[in-house]
Backbone bond lengths (Angstrom), bond angles and torsions (degrees), N, CA, C in turn:
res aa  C-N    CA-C-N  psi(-1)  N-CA   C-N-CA  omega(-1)  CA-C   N-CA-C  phi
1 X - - - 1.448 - - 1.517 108.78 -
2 X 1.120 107.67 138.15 1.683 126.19 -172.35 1.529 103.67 -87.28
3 X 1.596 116.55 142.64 1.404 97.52 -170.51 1.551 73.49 -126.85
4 X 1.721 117.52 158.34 1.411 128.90 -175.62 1.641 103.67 -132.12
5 X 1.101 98.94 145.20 2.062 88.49 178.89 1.524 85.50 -98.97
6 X 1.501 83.32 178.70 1.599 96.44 -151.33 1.755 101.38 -74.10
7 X 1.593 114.73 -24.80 1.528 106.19 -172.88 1.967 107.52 -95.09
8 X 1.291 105.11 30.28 1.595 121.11 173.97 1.125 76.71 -117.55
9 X 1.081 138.13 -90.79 1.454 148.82 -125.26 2.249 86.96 -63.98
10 X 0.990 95.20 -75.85 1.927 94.40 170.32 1.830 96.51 -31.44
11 X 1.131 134.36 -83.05 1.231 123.80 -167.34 1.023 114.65 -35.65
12 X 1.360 128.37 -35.95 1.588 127.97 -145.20 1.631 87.74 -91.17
13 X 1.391 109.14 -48.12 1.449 115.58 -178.21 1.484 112.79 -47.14
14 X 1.045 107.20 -47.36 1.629 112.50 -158.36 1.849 104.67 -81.84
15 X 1.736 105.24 -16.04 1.503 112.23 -172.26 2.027 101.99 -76.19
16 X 1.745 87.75 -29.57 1.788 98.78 -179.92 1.048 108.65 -69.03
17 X 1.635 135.79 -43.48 1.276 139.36 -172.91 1.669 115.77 -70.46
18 X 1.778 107.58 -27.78 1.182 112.23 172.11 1.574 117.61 -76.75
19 X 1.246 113.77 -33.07 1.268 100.71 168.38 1.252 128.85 -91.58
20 X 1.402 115.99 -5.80 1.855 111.12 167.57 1.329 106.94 -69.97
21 X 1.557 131.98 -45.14 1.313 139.17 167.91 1.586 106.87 -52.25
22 X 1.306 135.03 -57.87 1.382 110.08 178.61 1.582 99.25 -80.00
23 X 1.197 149.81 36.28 1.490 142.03 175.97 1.710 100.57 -114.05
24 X 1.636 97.40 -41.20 1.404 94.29 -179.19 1.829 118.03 -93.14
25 X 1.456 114.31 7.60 1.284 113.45 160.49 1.346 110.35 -73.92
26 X 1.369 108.38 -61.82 1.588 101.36 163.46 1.272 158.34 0.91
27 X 1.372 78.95 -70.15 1.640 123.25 169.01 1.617 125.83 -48.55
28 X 1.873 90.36 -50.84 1.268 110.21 -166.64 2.057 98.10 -99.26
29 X 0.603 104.62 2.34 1.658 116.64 167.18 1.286 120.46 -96.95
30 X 1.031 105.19 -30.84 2.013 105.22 174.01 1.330 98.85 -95.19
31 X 1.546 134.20 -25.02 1.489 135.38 175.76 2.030 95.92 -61.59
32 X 1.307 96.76 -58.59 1.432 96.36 -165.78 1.521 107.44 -61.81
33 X 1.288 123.25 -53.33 1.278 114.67 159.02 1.525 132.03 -26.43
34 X 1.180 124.37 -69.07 0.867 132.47 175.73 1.577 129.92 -59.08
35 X 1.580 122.74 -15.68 1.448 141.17 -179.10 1.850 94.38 -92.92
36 X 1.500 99.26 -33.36 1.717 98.84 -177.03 1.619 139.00 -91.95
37 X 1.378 84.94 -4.04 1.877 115.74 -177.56 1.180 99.34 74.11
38 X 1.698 130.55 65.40 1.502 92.54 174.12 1.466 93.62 -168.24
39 X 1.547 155.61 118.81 1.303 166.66 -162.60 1.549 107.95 -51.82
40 X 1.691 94.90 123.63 1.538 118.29 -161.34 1.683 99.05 -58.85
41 X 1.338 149.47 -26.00 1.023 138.89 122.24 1.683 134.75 7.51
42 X 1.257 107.77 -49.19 1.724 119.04 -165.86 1.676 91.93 -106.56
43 X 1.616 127.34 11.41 1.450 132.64 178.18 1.646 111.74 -86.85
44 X 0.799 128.25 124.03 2.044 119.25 155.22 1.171 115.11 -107.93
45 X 1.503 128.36 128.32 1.201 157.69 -160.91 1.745 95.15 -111.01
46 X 1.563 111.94 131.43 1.106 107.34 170.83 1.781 93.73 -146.30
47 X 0.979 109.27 163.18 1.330 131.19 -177.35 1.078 117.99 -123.67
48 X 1.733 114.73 132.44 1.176 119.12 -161.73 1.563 116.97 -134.22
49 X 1.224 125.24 104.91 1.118 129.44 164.66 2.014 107.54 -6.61
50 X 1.434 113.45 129.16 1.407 110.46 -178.37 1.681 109.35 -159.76
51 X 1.162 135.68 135.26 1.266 132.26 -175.50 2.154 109.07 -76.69
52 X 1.688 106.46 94.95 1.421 91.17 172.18 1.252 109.19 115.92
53 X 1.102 110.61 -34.78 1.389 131.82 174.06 2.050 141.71 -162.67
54 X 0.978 93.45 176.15 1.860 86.09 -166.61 1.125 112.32 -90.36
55 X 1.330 132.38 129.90 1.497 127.78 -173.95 1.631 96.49 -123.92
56 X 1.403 113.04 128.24 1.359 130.73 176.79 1.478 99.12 -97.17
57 X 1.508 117.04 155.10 1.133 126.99 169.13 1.653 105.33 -125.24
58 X 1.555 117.79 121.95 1.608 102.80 -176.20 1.255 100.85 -96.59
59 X 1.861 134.41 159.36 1.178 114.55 143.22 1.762 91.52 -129.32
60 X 1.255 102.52 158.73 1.597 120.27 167.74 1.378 124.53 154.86
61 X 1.198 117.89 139.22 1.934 110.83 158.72 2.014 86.89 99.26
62 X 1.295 118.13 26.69 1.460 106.29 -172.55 1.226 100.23 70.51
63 X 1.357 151.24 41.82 1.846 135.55 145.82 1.247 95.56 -154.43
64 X 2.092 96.83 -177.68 1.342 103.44 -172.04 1.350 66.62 -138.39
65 X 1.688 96.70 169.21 1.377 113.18 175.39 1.618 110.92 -142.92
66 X 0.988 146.81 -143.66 1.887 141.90 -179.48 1.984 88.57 164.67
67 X 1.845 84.40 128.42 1.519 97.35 -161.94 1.260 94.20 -135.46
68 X 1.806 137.17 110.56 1.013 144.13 -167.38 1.764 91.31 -98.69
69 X 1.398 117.31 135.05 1.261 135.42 -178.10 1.252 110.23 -106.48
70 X 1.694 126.94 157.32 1.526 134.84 147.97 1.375 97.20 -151.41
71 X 1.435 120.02 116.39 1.514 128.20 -175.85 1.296 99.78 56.26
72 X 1.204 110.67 -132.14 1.376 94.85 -159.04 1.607 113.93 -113.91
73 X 1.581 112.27 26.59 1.584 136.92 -166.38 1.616 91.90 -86.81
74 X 1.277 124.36 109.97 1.659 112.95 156.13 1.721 122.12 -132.09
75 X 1.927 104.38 136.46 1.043 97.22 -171.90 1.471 102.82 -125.36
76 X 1.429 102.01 156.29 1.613 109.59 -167.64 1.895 86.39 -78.63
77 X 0.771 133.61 -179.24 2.125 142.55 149.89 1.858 98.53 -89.19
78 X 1.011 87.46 -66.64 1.817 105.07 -159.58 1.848 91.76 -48.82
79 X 1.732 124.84 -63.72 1.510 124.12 -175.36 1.579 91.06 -62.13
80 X 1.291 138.35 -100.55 1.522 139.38 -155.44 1.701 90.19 -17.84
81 X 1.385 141.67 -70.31 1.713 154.99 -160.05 1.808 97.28 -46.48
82 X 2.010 108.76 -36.43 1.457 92.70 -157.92 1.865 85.53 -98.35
83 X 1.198 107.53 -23.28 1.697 104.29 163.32 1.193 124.08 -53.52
84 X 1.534 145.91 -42.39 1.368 151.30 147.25 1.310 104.22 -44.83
85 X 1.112 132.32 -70.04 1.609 122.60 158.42 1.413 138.07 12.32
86 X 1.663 83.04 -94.49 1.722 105.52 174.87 1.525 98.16 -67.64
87 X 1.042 157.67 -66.23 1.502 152.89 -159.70 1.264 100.28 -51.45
88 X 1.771 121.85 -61.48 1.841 106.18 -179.64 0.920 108.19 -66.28
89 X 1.770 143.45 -48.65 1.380 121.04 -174.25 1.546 113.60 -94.22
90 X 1.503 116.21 42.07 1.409 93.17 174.15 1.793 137.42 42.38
91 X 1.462 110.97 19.57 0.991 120.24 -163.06 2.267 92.41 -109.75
92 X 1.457 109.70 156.94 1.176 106.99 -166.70 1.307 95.75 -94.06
93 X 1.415 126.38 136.62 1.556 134.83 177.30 1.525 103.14 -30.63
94 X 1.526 113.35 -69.76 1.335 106.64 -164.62 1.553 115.42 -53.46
95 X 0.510 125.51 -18.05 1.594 145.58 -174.88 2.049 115.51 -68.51
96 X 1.504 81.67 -37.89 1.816 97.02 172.64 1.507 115.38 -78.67
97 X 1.679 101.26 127.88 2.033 108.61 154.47 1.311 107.27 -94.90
98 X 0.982 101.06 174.03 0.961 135.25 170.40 1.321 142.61 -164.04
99 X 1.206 113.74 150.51 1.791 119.38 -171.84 1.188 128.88 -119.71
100 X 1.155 127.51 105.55 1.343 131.01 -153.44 1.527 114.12 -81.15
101 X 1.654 116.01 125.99 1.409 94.79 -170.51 1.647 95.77 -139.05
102 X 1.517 129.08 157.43 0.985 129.25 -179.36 1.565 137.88 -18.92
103 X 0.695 138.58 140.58 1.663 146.19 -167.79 1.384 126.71 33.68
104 X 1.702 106.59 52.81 1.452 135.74 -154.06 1.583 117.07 13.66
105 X 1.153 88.43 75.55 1.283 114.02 154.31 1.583 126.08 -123.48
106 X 1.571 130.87 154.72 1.464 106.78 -123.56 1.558 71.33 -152.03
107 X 1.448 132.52 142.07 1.391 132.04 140.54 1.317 104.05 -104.94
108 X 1.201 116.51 142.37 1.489 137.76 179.44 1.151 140.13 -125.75
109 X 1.523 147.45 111.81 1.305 156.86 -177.39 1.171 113.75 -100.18
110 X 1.423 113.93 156.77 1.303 134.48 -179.98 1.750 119.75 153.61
111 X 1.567 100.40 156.46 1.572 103.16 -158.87 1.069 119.94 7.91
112 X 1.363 118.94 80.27 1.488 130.72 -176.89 1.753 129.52 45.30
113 X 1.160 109.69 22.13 1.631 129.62 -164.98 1.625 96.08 -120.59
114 X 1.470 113.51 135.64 1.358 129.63 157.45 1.530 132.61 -114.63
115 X 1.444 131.42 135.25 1.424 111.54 174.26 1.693 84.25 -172.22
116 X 1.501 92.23 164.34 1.873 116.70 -164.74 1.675 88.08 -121.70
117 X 1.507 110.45 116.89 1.537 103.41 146.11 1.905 98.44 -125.35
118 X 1.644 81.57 159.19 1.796 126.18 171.21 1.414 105.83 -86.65
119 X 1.101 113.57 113.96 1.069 102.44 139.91 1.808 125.34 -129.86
120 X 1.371 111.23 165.64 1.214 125.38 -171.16 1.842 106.62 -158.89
121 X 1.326 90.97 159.85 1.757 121.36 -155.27 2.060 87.47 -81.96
122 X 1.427 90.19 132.86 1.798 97.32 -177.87 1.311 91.89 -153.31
123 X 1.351 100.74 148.77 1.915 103.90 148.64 2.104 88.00 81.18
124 X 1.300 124.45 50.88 1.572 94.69 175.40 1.252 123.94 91.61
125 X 1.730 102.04 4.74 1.715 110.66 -178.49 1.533 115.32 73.52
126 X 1.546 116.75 2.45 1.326 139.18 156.87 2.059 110.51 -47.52
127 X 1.358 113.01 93.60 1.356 124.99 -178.79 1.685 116.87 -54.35
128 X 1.850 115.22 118.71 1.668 98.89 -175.16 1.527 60.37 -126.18
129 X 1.824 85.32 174.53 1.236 122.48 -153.68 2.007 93.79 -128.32
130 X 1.206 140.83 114.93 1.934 136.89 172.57 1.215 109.81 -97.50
131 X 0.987 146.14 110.47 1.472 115.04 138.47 1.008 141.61 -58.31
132 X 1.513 125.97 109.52 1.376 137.97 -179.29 1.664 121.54 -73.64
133 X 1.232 102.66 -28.19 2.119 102.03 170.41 1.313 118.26 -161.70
């Protein structure tokens, strides 16, 4: 067993935290890219001060997006909301609006189908997605 003093052991910590944060900008830049048609290149990743956890802000490709992190897991509210979506109605993502309404919660259209999900941070600040109607 390896023993670390405490201002290694802080470095080492803080070198892990630095790279899940630049792992999950990444991450969340080729996600956004890729949901927006348009090369993770033309994405900006910003980082945002957050209690508990890391909140990314994307912009690019014509949208913005907001990507709540834990290690290196990040989920948009608004994409996971149009993912529940398209899976119950069989309808193709691109294909979904949506309307953004206070405390990410989302009404949503597509191929002639309507429904509102909530979502909110559970489980570890881990993002689910309900449908409410």
């Amino acid at each position: 067993m390896t023993k670390m003093s405490g201002t290694k052991f802080a470095v080492t910590l803080g070198a892990a935290w630095l790279f899940a944060a630049c792992f999950s900008g990444a991450n969340v830049q080729g996600k956004h890219a890729k949901f927006h048609g348009c090369k993770a290149d033309d994405v900006t990743v910003t980082e945002v001060e957050s209690e508990g956890h890391t909140r990314l802000d994307t912009s690019g490709c014509g949208a913005q997006e907001t990507y709540y992190c834990i290690g290196m897991k990040c989920r948009s509210p608004r994409l996971l909301a149009i993912s529940h979506f398209s899976v119950e109605t069989k309808c193709k993502e691109n294909e979904v609006q949506t309307e953004n309404k206070p405390n990410d919660v989302f009404e949503l259209s597509g191929c002639g189908k309507q429904a509102t999900y909530a979502c909110q941070q559970v489980d570890n600040h881990v993002i689910d997605c309900k449908k409410t109607k």
